[in-house]
DRENPA-666290 format. One record per residue (C-alpha): residue number from 1; residue in one letter; x, y, z. Coordinates in steps of 0.5 Angstrom, whole numbers. Layout:
N
<pt NUM, a, <X, Y, Z>>,
...
% end
This chain:
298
<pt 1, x, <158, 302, 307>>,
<pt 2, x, <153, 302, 303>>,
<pt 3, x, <146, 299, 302>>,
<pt 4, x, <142, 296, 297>>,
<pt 5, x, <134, 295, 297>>,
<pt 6, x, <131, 290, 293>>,
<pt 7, x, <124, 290, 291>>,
<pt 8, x, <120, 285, 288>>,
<pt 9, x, <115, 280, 287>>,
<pt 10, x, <115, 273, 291>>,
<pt 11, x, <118, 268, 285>>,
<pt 12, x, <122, 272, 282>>,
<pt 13, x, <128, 271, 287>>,
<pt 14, x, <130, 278, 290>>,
<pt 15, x, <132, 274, 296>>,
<pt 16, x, <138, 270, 291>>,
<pt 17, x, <138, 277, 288>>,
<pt 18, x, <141, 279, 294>>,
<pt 19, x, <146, 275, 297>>,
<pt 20, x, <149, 274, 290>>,
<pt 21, x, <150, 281, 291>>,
<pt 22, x, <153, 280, 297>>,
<pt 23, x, <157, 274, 294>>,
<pt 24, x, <160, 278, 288>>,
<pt 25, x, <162, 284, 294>>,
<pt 26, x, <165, 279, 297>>,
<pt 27, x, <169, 276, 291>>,
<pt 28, x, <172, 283, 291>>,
<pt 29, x, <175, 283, 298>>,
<pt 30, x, <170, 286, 302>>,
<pt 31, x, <164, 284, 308>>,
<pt 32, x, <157, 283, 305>>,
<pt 33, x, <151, 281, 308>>,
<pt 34, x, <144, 280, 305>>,
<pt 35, x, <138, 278, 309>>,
<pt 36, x, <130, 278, 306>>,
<pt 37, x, <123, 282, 309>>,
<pt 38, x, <117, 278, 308>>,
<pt 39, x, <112, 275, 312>>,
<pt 40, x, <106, 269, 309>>,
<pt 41, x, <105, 273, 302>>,
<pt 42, x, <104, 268, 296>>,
<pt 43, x, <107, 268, 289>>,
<pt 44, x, <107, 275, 286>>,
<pt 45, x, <105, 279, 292>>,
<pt 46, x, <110, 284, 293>>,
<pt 47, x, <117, 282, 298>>,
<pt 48, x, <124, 285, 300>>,
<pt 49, x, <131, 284, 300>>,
<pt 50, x, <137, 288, 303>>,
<pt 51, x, <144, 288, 301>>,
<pt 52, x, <150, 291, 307>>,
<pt 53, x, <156, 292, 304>>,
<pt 54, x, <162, 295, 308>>,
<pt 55, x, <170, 295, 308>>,
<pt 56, x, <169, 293, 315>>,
<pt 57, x, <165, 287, 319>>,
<pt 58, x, <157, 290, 319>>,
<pt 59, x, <154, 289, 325>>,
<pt 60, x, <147, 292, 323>>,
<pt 61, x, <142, 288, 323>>,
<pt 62, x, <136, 293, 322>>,
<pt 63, x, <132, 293, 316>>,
<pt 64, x, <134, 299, 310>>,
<pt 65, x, <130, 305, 310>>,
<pt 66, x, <136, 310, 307>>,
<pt 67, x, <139, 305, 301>>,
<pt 68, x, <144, 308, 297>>,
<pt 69, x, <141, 303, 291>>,
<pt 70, x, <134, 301, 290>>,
<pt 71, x, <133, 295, 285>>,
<pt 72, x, <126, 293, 282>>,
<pt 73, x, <125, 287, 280>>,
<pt 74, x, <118, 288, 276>>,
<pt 75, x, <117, 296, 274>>,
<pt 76, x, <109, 295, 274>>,
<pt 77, x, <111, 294, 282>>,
<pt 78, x, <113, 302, 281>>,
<pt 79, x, <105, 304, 281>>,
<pt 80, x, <103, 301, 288>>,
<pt 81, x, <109, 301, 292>>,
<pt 82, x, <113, 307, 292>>,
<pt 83, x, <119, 304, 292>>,
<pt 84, x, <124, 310, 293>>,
<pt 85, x, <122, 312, 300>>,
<pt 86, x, <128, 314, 303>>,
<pt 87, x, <133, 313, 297>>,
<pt 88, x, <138, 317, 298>>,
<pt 89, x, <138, 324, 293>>,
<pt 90, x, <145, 321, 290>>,
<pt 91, x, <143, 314, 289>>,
<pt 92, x, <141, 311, 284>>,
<pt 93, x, <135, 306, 282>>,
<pt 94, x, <135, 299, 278>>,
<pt 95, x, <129, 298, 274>>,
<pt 96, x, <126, 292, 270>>,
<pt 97, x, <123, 296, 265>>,
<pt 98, x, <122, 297, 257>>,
<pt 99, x, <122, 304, 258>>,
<pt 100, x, <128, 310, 257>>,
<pt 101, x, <130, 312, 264>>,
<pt 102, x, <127, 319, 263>>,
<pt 103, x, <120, 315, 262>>,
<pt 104, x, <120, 312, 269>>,
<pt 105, x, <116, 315, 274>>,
<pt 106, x, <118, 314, 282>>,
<pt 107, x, <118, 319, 288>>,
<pt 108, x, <124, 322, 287>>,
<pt 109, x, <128, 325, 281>>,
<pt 110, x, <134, 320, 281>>,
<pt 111, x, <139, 318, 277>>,
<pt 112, x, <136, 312, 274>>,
<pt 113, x, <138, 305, 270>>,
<pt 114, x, <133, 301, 266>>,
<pt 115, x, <134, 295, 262>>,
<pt 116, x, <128, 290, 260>>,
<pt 117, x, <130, 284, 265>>,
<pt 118, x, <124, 280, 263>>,
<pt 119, x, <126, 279, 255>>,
<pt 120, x, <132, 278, 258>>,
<pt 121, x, <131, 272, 262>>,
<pt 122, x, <125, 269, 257>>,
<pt 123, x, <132, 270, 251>>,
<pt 124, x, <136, 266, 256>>,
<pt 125, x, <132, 262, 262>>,
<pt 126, x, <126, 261, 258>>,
<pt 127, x, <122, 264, 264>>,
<pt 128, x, <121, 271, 267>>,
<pt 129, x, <125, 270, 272>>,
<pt 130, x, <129, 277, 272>>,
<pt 131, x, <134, 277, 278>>,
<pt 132, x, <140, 275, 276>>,
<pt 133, x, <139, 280, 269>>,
<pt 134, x, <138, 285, 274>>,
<pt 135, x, <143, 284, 278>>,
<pt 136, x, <148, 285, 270>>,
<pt 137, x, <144, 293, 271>>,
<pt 138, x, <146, 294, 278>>,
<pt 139, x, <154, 293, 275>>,
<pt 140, x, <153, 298, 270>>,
<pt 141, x, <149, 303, 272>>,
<pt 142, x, <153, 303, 279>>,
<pt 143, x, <160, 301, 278>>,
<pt 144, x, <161, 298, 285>>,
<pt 145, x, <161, 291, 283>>,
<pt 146, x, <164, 288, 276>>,
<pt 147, x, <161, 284, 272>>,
<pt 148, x, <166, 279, 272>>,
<pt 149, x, <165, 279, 280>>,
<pt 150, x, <157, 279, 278>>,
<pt 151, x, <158, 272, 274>>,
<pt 152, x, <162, 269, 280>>,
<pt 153, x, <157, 271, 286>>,
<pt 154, x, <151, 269, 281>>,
<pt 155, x, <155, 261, 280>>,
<pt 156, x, <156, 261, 288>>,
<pt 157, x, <150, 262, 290>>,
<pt 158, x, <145, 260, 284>>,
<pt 159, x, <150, 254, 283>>,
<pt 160, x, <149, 251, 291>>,
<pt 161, x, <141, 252, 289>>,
<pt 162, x, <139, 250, 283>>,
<pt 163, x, <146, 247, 279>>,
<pt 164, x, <152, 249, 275>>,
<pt 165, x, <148, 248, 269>>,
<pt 166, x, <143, 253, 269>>,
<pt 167, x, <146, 258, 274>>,
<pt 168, x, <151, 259, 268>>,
<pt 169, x, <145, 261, 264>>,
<pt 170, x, <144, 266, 270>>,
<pt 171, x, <151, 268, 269>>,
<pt 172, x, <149, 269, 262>>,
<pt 173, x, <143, 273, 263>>,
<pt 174, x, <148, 278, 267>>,
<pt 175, x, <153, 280, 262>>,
<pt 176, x, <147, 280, 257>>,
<pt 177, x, <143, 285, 261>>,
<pt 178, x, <150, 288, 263>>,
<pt 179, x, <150, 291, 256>>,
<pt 180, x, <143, 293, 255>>,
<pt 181, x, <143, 297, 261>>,
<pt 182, x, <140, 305, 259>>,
<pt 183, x, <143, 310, 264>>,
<pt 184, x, <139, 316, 265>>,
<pt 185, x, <135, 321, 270>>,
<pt 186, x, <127, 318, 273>>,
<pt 187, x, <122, 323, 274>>,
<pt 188, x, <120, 326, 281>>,
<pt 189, x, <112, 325, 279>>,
<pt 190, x, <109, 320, 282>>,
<pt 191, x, <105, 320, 288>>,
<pt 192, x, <103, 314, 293>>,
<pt 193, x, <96, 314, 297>>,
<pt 194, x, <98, 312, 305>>,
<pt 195, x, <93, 308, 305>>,
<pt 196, x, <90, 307, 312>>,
<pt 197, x, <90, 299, 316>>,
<pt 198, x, <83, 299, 320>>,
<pt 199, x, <84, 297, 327>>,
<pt 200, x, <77, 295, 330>>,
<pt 201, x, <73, 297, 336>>,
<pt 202, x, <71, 292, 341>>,
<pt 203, x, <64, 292, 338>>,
<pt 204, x, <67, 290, 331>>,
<pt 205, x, <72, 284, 333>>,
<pt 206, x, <69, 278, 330>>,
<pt 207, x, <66, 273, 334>>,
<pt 208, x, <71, 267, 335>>,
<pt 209, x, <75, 265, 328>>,
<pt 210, x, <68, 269, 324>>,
<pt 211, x, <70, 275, 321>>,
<pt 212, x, <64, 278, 318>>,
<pt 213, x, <64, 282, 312>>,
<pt 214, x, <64, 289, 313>>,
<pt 215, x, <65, 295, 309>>,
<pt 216, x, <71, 300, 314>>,
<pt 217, x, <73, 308, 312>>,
<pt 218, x, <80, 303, 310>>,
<pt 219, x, <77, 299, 305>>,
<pt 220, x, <72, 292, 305>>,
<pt 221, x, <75, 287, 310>>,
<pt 222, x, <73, 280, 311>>,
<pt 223, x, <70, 275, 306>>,
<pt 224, x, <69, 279, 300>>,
<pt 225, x, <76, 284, 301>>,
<pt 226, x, <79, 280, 296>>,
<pt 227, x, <76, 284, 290>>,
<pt 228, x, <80, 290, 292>>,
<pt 229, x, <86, 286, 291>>,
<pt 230, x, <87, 288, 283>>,
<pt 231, x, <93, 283, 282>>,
<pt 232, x, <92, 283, 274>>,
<pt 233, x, <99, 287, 275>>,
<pt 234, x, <103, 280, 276>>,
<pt 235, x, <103, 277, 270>>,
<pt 236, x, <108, 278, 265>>,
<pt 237, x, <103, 274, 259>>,
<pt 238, x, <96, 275, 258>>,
<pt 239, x, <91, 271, 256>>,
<pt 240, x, <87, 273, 248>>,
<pt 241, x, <81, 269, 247>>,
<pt 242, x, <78, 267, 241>>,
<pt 243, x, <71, 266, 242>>,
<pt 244, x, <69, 264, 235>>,
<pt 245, x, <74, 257, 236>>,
<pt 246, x, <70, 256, 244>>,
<pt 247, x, <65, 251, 245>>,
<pt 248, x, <63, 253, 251>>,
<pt 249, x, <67, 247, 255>>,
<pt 250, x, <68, 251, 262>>,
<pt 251, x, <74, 247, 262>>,
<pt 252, x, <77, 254, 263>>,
<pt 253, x, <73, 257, 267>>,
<pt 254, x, <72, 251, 272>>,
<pt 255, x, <81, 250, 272>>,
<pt 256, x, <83, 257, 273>>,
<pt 257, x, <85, 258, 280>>,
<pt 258, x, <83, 266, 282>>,
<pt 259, x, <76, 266, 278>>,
<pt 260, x, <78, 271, 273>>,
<pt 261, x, <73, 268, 267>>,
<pt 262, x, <66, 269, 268>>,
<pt 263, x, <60, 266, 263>>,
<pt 264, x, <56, 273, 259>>,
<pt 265, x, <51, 273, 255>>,
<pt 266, x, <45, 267, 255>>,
<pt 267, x, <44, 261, 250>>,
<pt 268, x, <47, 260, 244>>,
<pt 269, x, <50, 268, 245>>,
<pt 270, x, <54, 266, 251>>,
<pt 271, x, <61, 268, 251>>,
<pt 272, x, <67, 268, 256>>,
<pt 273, x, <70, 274, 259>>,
<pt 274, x, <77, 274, 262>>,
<pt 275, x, <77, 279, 268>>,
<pt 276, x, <84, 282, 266>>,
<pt 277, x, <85, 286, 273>>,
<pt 278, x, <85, 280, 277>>,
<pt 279, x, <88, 274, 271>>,
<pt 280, x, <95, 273, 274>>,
<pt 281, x, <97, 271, 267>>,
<pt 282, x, <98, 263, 270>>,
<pt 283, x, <96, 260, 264>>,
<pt 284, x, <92, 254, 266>>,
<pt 285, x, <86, 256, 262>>,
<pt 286, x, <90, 256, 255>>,
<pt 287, x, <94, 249, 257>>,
<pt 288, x, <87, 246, 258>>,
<pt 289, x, <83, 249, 252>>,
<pt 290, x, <82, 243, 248>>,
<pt 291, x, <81, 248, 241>>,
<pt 292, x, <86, 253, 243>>,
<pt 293, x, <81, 259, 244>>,
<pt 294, x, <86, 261, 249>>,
<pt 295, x, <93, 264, 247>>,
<pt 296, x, <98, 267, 252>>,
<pt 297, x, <102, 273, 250>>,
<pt 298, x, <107, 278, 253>>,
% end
């Protein structure tokens, strides 16, 4: 048996990716199941997905913590999440990244692939939606799996969701990515904060449903947490600000919908500033721009 641990982001389809997966093992004559982790996150909030596959029937229900294969659908996810815990010392890890093998940093030295999965899907599908790029890097890096196997697991289940035309770009995307697949050795040098969770006393638990805020030796909790969650790290564009064609219609500010554009300066020298560590890079503020003071870039 081995078992295959995907981590990514709610929206970029790491659930699909796992049972696509599981379908092209399956083609190839063998058992495969592939089931997700998550609970009420958002888009873009971290997520799971796991892949069993086996000559045998798979009775094994539990999560994977030891996987053979770990594939990371978006490498920014490297620096907060570490994902090659419990990753066996003779697997392998399947990264989108732009970055050579040996420029990526997780917790362990492993043998490591990389490949630009978000160029490849934005050549190909027209949006950054990697899983079926990714899944072109797992075949070449790994061998388990054909490509061809890869395409026909990708028709099976993209084509039940989402129709034979665009699960053919998929298919496409794989092959791609399958030829731009970098196989080299991660560094081991990276280093997670545990973190903590806070658990409050008797004298701490909010009144009702009124949770108060308050300042915990875990962190802020309550109204107000929220600034702590830097989710800039979502995004795949940006937004560049061109103060000069702005005339001050707030039309940005009032439509963006995390509250990343704040006024600075007062009178005729106000400006807008884009608080780039919470912009999830949705693009709304440049679609509603109406002097085009906003562009979105990679």
């Amino acid at each position: 048996m081995y078992e295959v641990r995907f981590h990514g982001r709610g929206g970029q389809g790491a659930v699909m990716a796992a049972q696509a997966l599981a379908s092209a093992a399956f083609q190839e004559g063998n058992f495969a199941v592939a089931f997700p982790y998550f609970g009420a996150e958002r888009r873009g909030a971290p997520v799971m997905a796991f892949t069993r596959v086996d000559k045998d029937k798979i009775f094994s229900k539990t999560l994977i913590y030891e996987p053979d294969y770990i594939v990371v659908l978006d490498d920014k996810l490297t620096g907060i999440v570490d994902v090659s815990d419990g990753l066996k010392s003779d697997g392998i890890a399947i990264i989108n990244s732009a970055d050579k093998p040996e420029d990526i940093q997780l917790g362990k030295a492993v043998k490591c692939a990389t490949v630009d999965a978000t160029s490849v899907a934005l050549e190909t599908l027209g949006q950054p939606i990697t899983n079926s790029a990714i899944l072109g890097a797992f075949a070449k890096a790994t061998g388990l799996v054909s490509i061809d196997s890869i395409v026909a697991g990708i028709m099976d289940i993209f084509g039940n969701r989402i129709g034979e035309r665009l699960a053919t770009k998929n298919a496409n995307a794989a092959r791609v990515a399958y030829e731009r697949t970098t196989v080299g050795t991660c560094k081991g040098t990276m280093t997670y904060d545990a973190g903590g969770k806070w658990l409050p006393g008797y004298d701490e638990l909010p009144l009702g449903l009124a949770t108060r805020p308050m300042e915990t030796p875990e962190g802020l909790v309550g109204p107000g947490s929220f600034a702590e969650n830097k989710t800039g790290s979502w995004k795949t564009f940006k937004p560049i600000y061109d103060p000069d064609k702005c005339i001050m219609c707030r039309l940005c500010w009032f439509y963006c919908p995390d509250g990343c554009i704040k006024e600075v300066g007062e009178g005729d020298n106000m400006t807008l500033d884009f608080q780039l560590e919470y912009c999830k890079g949705c693009g709304i503020c440049a679609n509603e721009c109406p002097k085009d003071a906003i562009k979105m870039v990679r």
